[in-house]
Structure formats: C-alpha cells, structure tokens
Backbone as a ProteinNet text record, in pm:
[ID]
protein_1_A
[PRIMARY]
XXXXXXXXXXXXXXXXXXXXXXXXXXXXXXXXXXXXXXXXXXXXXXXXXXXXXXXXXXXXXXXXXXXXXXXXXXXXXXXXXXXXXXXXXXXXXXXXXXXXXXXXXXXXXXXXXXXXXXXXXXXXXXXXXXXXXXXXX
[TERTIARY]
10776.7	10813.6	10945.3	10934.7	11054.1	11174.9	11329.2	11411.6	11470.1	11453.8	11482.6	11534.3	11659.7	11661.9	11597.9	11641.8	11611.3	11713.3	11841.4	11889.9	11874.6	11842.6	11780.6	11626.8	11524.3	11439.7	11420.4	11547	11553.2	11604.3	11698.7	11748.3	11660.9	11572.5	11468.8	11354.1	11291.3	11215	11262.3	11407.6	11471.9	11493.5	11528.7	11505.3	11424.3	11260.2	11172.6	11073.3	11086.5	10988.8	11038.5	11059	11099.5	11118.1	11003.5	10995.1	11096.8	11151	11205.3	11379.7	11388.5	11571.1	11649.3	11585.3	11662	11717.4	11705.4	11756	11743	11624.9	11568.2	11484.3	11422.8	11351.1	11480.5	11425.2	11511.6	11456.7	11450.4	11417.6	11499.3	11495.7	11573.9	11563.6	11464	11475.8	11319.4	11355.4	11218.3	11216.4	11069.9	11058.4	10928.9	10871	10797.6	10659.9	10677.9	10525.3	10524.6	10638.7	10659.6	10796.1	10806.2	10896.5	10927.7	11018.8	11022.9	11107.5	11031.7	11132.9	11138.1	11247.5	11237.2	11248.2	11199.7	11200.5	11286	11383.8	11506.6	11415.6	11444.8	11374.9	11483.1	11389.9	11396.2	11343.5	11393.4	11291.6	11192.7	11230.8	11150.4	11025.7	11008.1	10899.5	10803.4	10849.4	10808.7	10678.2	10518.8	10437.7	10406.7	10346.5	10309.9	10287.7	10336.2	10306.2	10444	10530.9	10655.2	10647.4	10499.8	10501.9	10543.7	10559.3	10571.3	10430.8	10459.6	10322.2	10245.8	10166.6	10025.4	10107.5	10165	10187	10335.4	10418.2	10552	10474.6	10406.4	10331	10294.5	10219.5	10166.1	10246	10341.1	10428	10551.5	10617.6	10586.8	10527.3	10375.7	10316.6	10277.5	10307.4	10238.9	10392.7	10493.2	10647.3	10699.8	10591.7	10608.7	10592.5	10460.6	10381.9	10376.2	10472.5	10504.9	10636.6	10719.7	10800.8	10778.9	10686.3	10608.4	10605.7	10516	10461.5	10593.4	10690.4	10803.1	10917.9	10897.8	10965.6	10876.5	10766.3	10669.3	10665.6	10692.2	10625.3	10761.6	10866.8	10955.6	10995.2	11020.8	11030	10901.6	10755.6	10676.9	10676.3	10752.3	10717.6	10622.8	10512.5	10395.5	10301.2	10341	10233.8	10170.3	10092.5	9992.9	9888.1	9920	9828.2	9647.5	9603.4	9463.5	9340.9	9378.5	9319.1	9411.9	9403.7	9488.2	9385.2	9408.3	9370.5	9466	9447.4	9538.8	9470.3	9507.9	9433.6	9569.9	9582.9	9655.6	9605.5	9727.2	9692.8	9725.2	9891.6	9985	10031.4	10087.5	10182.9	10277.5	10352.6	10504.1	10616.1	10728.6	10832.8	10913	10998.6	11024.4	11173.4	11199.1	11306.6	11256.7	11300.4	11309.5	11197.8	11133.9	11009.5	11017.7	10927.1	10988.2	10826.9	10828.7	10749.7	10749.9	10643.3	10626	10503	10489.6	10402.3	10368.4	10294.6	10221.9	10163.5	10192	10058.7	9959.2	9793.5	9677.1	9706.2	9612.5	9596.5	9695.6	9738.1	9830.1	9742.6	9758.7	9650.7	9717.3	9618.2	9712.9	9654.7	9598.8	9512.9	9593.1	9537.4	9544.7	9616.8	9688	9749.8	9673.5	9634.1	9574.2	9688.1	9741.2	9806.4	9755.3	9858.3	9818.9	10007.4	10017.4	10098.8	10108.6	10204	10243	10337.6	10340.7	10412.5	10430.2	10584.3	10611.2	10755.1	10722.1	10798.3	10835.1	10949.6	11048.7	11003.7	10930.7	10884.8	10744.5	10675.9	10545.7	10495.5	10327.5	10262.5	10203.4	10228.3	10179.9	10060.5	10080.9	9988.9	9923.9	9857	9816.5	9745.6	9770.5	9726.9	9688.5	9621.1	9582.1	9531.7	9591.6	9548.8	9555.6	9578.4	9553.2	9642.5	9695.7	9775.4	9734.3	9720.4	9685.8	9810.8	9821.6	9877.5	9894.2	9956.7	9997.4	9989.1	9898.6	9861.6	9961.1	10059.5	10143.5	10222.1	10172.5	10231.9	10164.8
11457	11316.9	11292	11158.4	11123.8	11094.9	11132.7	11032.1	10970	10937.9	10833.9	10690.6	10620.7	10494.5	10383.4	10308.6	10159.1	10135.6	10186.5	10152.3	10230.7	10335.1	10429.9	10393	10367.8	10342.8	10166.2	10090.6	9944.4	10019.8	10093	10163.2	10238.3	10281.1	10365	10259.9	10143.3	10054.7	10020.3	9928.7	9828.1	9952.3	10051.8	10152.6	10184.8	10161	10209.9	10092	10014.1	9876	9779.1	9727.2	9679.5	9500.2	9451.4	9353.7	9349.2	9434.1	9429.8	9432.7	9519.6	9506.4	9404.4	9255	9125.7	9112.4	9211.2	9199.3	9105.5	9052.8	8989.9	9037.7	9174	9239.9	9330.7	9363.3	9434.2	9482.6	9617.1	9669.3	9693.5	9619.4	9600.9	9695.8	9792.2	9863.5	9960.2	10071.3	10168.4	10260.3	10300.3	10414	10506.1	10568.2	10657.7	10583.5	10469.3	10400.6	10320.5	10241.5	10055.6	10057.4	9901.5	9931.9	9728.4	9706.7	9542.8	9542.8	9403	9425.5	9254.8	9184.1	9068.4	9042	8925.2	8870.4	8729.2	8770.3	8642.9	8534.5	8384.3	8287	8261.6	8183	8149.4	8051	7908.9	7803.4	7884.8	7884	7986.9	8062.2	8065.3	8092.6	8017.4	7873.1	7802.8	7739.5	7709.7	7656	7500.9	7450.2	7259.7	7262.2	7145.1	7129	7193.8	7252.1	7283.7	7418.6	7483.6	7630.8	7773.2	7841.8	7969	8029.3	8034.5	8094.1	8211.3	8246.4	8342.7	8488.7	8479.3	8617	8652.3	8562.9	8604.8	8652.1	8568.2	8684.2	8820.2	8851.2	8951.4	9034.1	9013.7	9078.9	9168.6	9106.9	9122.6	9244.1	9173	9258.5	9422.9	9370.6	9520.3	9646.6	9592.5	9630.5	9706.9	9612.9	9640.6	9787.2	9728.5	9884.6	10014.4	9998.8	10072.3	10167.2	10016.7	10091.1	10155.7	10097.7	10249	10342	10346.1	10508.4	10558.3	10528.2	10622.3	10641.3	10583.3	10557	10732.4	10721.8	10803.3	10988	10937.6	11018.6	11131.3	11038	11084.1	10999.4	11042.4	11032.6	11079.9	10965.1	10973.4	10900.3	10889.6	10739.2	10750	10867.9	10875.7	10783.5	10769.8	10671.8	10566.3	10529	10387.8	10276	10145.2	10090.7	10145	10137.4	10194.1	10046.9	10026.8	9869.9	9759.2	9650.9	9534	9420.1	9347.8	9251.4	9148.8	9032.3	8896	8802	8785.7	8656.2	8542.6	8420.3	8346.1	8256.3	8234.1	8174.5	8020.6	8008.6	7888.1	7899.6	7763.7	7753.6	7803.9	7892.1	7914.7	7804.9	7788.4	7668.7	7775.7	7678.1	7729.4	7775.7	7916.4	7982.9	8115.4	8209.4	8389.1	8403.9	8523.8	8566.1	8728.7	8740.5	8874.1	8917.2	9023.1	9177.2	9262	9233	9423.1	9488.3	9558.5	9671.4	9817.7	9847.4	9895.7	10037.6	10172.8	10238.1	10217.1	10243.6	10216.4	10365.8	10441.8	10578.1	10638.5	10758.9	10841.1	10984.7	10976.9	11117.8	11143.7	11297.9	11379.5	11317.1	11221.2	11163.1	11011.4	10909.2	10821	10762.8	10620	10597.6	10407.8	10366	10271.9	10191.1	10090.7	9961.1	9878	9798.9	9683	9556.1	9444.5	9380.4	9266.1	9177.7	9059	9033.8	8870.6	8821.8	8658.4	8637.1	8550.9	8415.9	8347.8	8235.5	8142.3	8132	8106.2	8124.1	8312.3	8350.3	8335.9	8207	8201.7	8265.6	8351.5	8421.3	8313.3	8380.3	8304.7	8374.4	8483.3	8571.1	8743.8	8798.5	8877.5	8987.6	9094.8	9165.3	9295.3	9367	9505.2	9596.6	9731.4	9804	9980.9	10025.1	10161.4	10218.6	10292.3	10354.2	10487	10523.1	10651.8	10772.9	10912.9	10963.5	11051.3	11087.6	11228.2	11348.2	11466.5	11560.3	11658	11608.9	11684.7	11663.6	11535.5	11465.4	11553.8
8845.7	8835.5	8908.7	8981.1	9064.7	8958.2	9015.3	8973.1	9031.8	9129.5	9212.9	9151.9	9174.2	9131.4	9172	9103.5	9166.6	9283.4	9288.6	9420.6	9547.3	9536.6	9589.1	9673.4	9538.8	9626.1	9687.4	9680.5	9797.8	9817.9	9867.5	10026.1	10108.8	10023.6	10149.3	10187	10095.5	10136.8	10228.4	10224.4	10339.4	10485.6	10483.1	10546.7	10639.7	10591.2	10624.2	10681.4	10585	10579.4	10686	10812.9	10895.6	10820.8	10753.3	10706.1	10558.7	10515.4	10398.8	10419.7	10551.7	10573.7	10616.8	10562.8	10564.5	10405.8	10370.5	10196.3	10110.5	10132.1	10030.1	9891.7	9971.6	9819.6	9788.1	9644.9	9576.5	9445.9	9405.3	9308.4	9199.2	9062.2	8979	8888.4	8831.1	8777.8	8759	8705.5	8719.5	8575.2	8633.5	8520.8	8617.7	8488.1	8605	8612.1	8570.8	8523.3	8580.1	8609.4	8639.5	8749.1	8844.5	8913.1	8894.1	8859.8	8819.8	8986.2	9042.9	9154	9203.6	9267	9281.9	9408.2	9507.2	9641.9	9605	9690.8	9697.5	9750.3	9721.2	9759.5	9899.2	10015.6	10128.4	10155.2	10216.5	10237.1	10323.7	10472.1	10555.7	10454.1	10336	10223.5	10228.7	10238.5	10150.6	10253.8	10212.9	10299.3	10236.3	10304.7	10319.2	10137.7	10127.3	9957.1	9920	9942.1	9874.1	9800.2	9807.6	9702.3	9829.9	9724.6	9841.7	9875.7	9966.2	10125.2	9999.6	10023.2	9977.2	10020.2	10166.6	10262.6	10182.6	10146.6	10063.2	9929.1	9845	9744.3	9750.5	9841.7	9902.2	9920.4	9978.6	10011.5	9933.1	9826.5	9715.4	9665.6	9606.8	9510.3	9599.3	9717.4	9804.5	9778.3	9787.4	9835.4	9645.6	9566.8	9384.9	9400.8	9397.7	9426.1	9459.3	9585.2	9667.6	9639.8	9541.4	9460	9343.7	9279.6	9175	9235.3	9337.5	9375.9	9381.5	9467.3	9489.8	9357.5	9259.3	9162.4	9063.6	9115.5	9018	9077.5	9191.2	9302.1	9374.9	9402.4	9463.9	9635.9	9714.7	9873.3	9924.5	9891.9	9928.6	10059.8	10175.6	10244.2	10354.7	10350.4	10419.1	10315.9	10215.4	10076.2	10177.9	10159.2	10214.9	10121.3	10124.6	10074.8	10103.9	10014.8	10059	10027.6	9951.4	9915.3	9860.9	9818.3	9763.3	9784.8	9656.5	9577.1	9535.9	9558.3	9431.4	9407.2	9295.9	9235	9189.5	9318.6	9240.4	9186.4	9047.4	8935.5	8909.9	8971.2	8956.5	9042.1	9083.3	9187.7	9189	9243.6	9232.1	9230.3	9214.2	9249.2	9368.3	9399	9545.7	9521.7	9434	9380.5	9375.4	9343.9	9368.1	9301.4	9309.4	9279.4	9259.2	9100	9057.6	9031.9	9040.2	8974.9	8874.2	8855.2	8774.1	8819.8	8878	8941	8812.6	8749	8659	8737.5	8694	8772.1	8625.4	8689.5	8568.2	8621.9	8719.6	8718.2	8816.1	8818	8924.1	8933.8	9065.3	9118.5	9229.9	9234.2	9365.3	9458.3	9504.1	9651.2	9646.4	9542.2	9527.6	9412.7	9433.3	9270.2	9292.8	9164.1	9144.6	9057.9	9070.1	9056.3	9035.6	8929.4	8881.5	8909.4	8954.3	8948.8	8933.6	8807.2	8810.2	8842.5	8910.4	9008.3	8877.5	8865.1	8803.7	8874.5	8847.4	8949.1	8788.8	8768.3	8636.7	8563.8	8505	8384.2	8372.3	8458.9	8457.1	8569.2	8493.7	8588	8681.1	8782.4	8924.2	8982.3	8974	9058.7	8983.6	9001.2	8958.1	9071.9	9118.5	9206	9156.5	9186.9	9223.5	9317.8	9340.6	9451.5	9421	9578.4	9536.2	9671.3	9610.4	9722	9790.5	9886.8	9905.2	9894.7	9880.7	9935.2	10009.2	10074.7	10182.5	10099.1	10200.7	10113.2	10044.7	10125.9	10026.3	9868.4	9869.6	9727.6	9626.8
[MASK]
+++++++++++++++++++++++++++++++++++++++++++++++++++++++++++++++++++++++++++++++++++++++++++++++++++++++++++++++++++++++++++++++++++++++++

C-alpha cells in the first residue's frame, strides 16, 4: 500500500498530466481507498446556459481516480484509464467542483472506480471506471 500524500500525489499529477499543471486540480486528502480531490472553478469552464462544460466534469472524475490509484498503489504513473462512464445528474453552479473517487475493486491488472462529483454539496455527477495497470504494479 502507497503512502503517498495528497500533496505529493497533485505534484506528480500536475507533473505529469499536461492538462492539470494550470493548478486548478488539487487533491485534498487520501486514504488507501478514496482520494477527495477538488477542480478550482474557471469561467473559461463554464458552457452556454451558465453550467460547467460535461469535459471539466470529466475531467475531474478521470484525474479523482487517478488519484486513488496512486494514493493506493504508489508512483504508478504508467496507470491508464481503461474504461469511464458518467451519469450527469444536476446542473452544477458555476463555482469549484469537488470529488470523491472510491476504489469498488483493486487488482494486480486492473482497479475499478467509482466517483462523485458535487457542485455546493449537491451531487452533480456520478461516474465510474477502471484503470488499468503496468505490469509491474
């Protein structure tokens, strides 16, 4: 099991993730199960109708995730989405946007995820996926 922090692993996301080193995501805290992590709000977010874009969700719940695995895993950063899913629920309002990323199963190949996405406490979004990993994990 990783111990990796939460500041630790936003330094290797923003690091690694080309889309993430404008420092807007940020991982607030972990365990070896869950990774709560929040996306600073940006108008540049925001699409027609005033809510935030589908692709800032996404983005998000993929980056949650991603911080589980490495939260669980260690300095996995060969890890890869392998599938992803969302189901949105509510509109977001056009302010910061937080996570919790869940692993359901962890395996030596693959880890299967679950994440909510909440916009002032209310669920907005709901996603799930599966990460692959590098054979050496």
């Amino acid at each position: 099991m990783s111990k990796l922090t939460a500041q630790t692993i936003t330094t290797l996301i923003r690091d690694t993730v080309p889309s993430a080193e404008n420092g807007q995501f940020t991982v607030l805290n972990v365990s070896t199960t869950t990774a709560e992590c929040v996306f600073l709000y940006d108008a540049s977010q925001l699409r027609f109708g005033g809510t935030l874009s589908g692709p800032t969700m996404m983005t998000l719940a993929d980056a949650a995730m991603y911080a589980a695995v490495l939260a669980h895993y260690g300095e996995q950063l060969l890890a890869v989405t392998q599938d992803f899913s969302i189901h949105f629920l509510a509109k977001p309002a056009a302010t910061d946007l937080q996570a919790t990323a869940t692993i359901l199963k962890a395996g030596k190949r693959s880890v299967v995820l679950t994440v909510h996405l909440y916009s002032q406490q209310q669920l907005v979004a709901h996603a799930s996926g599966t990460y692959a990993l590098p054979r050496s994990a």
